[in-house]
TIRO-2110 file (N, C-alpha, C; in Angstrom, 1 decimal):
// TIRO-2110
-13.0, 6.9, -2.6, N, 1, A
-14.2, 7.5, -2.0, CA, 1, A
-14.3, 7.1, -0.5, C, 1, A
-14.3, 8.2, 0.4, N, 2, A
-14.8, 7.5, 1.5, CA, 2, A
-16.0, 7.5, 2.5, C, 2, A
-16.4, 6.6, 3.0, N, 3, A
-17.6, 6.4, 3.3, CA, 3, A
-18.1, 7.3, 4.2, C, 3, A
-19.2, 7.6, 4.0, N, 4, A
-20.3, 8.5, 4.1, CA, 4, A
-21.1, 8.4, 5.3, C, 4, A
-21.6, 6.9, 5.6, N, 5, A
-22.5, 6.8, 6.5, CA, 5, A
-21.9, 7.0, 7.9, C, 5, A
-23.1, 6.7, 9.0, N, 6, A
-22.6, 6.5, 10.6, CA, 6, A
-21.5, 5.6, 10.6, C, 6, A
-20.0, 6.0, 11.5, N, 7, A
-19.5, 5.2, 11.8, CA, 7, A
-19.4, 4.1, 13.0, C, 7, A
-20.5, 4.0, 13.5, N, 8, A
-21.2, 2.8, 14.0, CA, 8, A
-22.0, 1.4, 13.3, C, 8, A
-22.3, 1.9, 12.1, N, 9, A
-22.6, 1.2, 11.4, CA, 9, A
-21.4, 0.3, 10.7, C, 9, A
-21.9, -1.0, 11.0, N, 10, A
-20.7, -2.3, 9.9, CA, 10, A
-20.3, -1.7, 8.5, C, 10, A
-19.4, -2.0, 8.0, N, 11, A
-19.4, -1.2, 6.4, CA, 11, A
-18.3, -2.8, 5.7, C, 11, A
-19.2, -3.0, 4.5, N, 12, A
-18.7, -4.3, 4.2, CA, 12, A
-17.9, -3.3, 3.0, C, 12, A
-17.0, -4.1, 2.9, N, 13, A
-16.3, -3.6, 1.3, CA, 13, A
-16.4, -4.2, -0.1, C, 13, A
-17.0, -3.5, -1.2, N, 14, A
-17.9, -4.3, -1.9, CA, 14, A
-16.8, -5.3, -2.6, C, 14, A
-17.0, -6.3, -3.6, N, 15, A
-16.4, -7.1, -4.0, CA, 15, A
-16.1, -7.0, -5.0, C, 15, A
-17.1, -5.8, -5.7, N, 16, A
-16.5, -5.3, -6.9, CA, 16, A
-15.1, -4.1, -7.0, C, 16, A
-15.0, -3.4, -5.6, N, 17, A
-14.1, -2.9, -5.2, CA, 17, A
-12.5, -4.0, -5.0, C, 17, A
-12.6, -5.0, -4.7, N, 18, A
-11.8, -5.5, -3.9, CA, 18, A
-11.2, -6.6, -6.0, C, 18, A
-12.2, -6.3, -6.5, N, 19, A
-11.9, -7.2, -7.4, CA, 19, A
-10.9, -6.0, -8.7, C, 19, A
-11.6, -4.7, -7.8, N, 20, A
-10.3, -3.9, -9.2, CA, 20, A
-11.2, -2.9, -9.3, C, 20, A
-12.6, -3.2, -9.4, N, 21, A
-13.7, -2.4, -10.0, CA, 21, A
-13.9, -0.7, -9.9, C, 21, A
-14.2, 0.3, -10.3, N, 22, A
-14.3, 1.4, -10.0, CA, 22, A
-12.7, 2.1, -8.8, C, 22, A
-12.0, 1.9, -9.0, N, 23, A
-10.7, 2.7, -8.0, CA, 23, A
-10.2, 3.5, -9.0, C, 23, A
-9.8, 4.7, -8.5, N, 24, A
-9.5, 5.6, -8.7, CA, 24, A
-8.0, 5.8, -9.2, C, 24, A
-7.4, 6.7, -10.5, N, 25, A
-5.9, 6.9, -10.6, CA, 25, A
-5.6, 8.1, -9.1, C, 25, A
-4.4, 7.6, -9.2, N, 26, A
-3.9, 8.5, -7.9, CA, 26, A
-2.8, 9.0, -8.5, C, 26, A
-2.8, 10.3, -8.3, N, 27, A
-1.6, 10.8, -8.7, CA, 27, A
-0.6, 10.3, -8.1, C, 27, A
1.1, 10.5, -9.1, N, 28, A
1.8, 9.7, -8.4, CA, 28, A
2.5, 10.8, -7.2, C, 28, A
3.6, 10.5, -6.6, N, 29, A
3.7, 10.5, -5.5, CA, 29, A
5.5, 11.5, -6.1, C, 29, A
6.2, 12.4, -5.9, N, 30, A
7.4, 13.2, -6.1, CA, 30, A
8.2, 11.7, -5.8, C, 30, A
9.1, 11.1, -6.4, N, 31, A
10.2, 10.2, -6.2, CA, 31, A
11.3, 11.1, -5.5, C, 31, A
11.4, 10.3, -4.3, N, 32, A
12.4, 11.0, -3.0, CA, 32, A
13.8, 10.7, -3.8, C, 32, A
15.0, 11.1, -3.5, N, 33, A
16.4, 10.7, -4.0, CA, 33, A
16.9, 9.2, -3.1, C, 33, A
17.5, 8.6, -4.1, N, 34, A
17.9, 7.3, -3.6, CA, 34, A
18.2, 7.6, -2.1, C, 34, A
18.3, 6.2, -1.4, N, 35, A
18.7, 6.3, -0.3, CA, 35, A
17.2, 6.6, 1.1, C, 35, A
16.2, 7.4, 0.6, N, 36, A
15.4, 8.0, 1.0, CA, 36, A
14.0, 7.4, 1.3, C, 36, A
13.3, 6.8, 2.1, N, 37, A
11.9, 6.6, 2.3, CA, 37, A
11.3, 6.3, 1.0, C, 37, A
10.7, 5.7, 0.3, N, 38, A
9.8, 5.7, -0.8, CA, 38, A
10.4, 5.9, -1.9, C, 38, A
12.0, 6.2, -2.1, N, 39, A
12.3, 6.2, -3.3, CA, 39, A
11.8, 4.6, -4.3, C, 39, A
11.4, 5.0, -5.5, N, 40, A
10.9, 3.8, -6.6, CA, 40, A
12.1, 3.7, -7.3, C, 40, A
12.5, 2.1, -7.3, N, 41, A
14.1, 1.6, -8.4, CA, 41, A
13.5, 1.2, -9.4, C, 41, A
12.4, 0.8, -9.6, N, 42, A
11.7, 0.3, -10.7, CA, 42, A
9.9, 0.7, -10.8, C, 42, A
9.7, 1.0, -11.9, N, 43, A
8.4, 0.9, -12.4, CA, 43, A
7.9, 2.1, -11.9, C, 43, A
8.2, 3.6, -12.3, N, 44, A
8.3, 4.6, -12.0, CA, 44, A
6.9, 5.5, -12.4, C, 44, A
7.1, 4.9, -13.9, N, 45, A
5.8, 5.0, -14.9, CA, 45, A
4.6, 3.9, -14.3, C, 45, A
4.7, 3.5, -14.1, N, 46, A
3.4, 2.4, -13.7, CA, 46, A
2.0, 3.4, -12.8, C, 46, A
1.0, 3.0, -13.1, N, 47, A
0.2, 4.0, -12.5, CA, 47, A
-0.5, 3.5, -11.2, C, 47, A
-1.1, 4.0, -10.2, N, 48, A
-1.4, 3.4, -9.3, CA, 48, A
-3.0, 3.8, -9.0, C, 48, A
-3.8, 2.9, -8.7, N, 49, A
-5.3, 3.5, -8.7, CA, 49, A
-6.1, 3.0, -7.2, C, 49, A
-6.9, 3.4, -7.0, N, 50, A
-6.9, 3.3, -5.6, CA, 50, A
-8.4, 3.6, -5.0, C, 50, A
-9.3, 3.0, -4.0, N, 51, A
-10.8, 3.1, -3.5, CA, 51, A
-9.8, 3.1, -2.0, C, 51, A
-10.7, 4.3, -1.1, N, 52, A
-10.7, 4.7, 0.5, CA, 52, A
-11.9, 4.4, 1.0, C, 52, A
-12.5, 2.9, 0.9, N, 53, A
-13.7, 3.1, 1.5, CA, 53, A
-14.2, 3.5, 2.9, C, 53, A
-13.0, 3.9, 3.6, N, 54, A
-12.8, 3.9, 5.1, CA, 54, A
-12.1, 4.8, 5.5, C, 54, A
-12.7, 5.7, 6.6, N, 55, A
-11.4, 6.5, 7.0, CA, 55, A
-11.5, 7.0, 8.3, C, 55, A
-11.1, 6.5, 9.5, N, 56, A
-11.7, 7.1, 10.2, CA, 56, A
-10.2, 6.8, 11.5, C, 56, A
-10.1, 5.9, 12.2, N, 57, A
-8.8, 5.4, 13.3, CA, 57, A
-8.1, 5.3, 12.7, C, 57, A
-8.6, 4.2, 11.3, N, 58, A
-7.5, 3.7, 10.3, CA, 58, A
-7.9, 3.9, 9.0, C, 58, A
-7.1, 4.0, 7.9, N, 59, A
-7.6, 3.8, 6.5, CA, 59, A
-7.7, 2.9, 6.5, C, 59, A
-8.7, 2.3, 5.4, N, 60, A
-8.7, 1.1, 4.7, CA, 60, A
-9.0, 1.5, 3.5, C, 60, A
-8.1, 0.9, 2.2, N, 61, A
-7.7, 1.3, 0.7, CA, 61, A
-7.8, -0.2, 0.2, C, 61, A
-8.0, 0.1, -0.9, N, 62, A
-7.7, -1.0, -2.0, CA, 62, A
-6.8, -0.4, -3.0, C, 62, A
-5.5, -1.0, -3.3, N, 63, A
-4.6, -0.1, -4.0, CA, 63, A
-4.1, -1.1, -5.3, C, 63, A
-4.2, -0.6, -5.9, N, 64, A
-4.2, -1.7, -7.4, CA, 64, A
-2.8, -1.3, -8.0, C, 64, A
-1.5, -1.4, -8.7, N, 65, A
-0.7, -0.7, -9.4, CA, 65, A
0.1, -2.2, -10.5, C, 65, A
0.7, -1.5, -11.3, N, 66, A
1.7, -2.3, -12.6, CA, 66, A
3.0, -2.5, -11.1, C, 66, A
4.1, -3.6, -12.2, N, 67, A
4.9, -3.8, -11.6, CA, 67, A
5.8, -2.8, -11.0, C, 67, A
6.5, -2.3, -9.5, N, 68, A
7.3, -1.3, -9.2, CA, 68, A
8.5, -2.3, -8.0, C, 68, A
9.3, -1.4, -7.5, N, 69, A
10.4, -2.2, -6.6, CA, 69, A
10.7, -0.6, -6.3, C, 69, A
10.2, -0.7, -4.4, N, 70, A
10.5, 0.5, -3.8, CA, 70, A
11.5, 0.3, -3.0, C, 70, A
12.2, 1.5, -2.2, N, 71, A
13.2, 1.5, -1.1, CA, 71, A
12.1, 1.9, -0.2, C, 71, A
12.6, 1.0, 0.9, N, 72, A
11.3, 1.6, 2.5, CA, 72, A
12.6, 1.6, 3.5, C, 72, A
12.5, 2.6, 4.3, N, 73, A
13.5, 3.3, 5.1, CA, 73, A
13.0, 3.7, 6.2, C, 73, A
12.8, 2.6, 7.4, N, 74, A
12.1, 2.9, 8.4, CA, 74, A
10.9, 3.3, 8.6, C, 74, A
9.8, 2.3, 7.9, N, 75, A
8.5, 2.5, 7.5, CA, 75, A
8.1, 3.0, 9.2, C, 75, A
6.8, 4.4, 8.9, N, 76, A
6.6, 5.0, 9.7, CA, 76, A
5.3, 4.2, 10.0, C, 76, A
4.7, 3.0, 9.9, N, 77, A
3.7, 2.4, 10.9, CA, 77, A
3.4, 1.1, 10.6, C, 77, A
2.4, 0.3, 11.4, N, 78, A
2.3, -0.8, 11.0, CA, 78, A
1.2, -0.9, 9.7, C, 78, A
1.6, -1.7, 8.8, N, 79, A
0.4, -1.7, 8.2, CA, 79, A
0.2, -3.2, 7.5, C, 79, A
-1.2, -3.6, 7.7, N, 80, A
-1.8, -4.7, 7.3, CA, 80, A
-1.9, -4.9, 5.9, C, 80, A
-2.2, -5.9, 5.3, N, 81, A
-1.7, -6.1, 3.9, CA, 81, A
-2.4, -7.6, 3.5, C, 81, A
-3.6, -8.1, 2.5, N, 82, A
-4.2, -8.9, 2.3, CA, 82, A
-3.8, -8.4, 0.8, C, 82, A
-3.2, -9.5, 0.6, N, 83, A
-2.9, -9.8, -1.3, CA, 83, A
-3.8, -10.0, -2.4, C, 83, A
-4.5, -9.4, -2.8, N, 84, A
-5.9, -9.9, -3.8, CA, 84, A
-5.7, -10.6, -4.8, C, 84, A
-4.3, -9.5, -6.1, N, 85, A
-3.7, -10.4, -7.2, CA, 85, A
-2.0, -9.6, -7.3, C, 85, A
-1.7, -10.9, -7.8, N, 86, A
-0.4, -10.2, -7.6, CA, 86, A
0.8, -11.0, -7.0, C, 86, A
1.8, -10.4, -6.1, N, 87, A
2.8, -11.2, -5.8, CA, 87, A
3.2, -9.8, -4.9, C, 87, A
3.9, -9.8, -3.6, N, 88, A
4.6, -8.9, -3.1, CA, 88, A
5.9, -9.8, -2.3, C, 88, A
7.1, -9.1, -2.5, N, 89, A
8.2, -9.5, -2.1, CA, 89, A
8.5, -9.0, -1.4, C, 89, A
9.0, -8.6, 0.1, N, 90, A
9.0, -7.7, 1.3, CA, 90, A
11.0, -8.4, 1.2, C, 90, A
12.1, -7.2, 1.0, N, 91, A
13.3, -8.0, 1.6, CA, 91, A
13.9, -7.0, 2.6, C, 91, A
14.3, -7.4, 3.7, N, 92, A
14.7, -7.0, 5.1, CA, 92, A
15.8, -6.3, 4.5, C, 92, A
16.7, -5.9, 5.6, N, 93, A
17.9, -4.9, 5.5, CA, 93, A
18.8, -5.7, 5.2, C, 93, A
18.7, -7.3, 5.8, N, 94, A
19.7, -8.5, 6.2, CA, 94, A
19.7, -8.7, 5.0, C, 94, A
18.9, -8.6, 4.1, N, 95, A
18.8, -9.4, 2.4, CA, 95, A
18.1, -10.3, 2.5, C, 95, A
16.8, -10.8, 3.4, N, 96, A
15.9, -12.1, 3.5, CA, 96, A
14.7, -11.6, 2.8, C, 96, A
14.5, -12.4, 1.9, N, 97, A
13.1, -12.3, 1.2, CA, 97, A
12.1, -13.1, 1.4, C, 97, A
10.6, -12.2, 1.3, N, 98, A
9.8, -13.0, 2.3, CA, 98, A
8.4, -12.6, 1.3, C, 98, A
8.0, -14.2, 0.2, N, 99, A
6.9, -13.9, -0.9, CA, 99, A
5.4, -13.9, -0.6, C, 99, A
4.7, -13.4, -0.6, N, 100, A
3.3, -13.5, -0.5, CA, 100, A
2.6, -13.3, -1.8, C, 100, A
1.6, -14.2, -1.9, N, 101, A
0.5, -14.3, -3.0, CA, 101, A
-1.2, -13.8, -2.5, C, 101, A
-1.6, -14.5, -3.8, N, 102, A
-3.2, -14.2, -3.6, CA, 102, A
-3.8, -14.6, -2.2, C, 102, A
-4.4, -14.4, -1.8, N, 103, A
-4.8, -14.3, -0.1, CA, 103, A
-4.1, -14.4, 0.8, C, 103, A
-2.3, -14.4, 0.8, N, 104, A
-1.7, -14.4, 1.7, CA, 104, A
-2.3, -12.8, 2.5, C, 104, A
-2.3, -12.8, 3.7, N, 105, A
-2.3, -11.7, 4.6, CA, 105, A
-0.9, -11.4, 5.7, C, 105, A
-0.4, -10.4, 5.9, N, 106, A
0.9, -10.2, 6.6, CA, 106, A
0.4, -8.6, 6.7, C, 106, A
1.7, -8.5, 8.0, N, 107, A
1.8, -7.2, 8.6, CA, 107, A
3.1, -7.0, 8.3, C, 107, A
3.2, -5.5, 7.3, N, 108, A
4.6, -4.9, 7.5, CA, 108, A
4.8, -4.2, 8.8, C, 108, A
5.4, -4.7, 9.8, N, 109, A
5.7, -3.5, 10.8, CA, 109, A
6.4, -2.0, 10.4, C, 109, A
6.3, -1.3, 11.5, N, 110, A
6.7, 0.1, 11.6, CA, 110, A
8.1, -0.1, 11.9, C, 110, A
9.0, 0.3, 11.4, N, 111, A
10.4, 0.5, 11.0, CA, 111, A
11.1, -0.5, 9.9, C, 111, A
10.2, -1.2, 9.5, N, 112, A
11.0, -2.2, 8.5, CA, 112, A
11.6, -0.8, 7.5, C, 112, A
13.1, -1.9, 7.3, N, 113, A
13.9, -0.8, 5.9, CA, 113, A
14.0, -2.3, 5.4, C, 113, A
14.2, -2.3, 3.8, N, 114, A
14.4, -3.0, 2.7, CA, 114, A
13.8, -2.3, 1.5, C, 114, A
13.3, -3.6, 0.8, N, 115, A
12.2, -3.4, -0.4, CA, 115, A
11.7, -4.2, -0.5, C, 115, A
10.3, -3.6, -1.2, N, 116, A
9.1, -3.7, -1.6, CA, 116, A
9.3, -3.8, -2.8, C, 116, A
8.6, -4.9, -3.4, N, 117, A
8.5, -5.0, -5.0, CA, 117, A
7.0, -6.2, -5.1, C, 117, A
6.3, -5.4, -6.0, N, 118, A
4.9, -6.2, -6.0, CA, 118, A
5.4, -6.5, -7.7, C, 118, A
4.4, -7.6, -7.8, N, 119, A
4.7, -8.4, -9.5, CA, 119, A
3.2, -8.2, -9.4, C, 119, A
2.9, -8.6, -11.2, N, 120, A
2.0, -9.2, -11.6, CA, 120, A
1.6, -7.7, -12.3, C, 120, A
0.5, -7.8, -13.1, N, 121, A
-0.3, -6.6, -13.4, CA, 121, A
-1.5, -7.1, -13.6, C, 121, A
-2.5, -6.5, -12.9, N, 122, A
-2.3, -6.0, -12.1, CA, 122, A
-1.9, -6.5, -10.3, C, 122, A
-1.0, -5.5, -9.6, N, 123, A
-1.0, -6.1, -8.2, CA, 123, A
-1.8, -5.4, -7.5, C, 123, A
-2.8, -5.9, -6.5, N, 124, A
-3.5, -5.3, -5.6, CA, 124, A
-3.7, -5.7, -4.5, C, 124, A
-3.6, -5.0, -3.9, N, 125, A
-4.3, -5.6, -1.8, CA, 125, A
-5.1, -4.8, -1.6, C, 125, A
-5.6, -5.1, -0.3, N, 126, A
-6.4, -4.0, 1.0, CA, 126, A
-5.2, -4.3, 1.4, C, 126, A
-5.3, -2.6, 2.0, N, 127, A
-4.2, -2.3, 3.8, CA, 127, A
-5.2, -1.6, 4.4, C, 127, A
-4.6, -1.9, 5.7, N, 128, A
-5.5, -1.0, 6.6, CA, 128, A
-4.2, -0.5, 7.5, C, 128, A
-4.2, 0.9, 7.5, N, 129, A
-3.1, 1.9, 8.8, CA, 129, A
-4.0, 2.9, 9.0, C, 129, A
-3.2, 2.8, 10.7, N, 130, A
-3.8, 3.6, 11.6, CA, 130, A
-3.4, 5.2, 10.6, C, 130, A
-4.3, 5.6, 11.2, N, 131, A
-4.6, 7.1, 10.4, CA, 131, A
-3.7, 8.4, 10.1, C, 131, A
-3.1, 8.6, 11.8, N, 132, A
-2.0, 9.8, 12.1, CA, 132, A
-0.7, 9.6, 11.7, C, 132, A
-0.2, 7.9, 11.9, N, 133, A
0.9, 7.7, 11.4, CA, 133, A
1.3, 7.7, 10.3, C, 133, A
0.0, 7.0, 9.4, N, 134, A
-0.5, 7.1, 7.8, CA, 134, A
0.3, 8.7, 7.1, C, 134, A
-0.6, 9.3, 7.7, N, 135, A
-0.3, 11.0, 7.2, CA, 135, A
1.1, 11.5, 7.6, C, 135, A
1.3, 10.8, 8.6, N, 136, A
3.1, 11.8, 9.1, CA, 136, A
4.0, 11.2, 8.2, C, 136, A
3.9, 9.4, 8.1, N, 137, A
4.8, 8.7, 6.9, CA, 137, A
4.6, 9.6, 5.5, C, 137, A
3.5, 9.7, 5.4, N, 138, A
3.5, 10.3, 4.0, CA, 138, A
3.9, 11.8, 3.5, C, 138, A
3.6, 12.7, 4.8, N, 139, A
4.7, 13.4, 4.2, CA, 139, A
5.8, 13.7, 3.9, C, 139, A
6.3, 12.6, 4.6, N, 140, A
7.9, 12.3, 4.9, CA, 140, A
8.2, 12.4, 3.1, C, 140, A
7.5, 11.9, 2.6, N, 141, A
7.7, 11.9, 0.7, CA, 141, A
7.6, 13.1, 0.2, C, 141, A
6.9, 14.0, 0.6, N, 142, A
6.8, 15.3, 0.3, CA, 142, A
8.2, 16.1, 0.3, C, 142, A
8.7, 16.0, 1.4, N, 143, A
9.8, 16.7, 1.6, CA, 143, A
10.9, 16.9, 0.7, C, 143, A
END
C-alpha cells in the first residue's frame, strides 16, 4: 500500500509493518535464463510478500520472502537494505562473501554482479531505491 497523505508530512513506518504484519503476496517475478539479471538458483517456489509504504523519489518496501539464492548482473541502482530477520549473503564476482544479520544495514551498490542469497524463514528488510532506476532495473526481468 502506498501512502496516501501529503508528501510533506513525516511518515513513520508502522512496526507492525516492519515486524511482518499485514504485507502483501506479490506475484512472482518471470525467472530470466541463467546467466541473466535476476535469474533465481534456488528457492524458486518460496513466496515473496511485500508493504510499499512510500513512493515517491524513492520506494521504500518491506519485503519478507522463504529461503532463495539469486544471480545479480549489474544491479541497475543503489539500494539500501536494513535486515529485520533473516541472514543476507551478498557474494562479489571475485567470490568474497559479505554476511549481514538482524539490524545489520548496508548498501548494495549499482552494478554489483554476484549473488544474493537471504536465509532464514522468514527473511525480511526495508530497502529504500530511488524510483526511475527501481522501474528501468525491473524491467530488465520482464524481458
Amino acid at each position: 500500500m502506498t501512502r496516501t497523505e501529503s508528501k510533506s508530512t513525516p511518515l513513520r513506518i508502522d512496526a507492525a509493518t516492519l515486524a511482518g504484519k499485514g504485507l502483501q503476496a506479490f506475484p512472482p517475478f518471470p525467472n530470466p535464463p541463467e546467466g541473466r539479471h535476476g535469474h533465481i538458483l534456488s528457492g524458486v517456489d518460496n513466496p515473496t510478500r511485500l508493504s510499499a509504504p512510500f513512493e515517491g523519489d524513492v520506494i521504500v518496501q518491506v519485503v519478507e520472502m522463504g529461503p532463495k539464492k539469486i544471480q545479480v548482473v549489474n544491479a541497475g541502482y543503489d539500494e539500501f537494505i536494513h535486515i529485520l530477520a533473516g541472514n543476507l549473503i551478498l557474494t562479489d564476482d571475485k567470490g568474497i562473501s559479505h554476511t549481514f544479520g538482524p539490524g545489520d544495514a548496508l548498501v548494495m551498490p549499482k552494478g554489483f554482479t554476484g549473488t544474493w542469497e537471504n536465509t532464514g524463514d522468514p527473511y525480511r528488510e526495508l530497502i529504500v531505491i530511488e524510483t526511475k532506476s527501481y522501474r528501468r532495473d525491473m524491467s530488465r526481468l520482464e524481458e
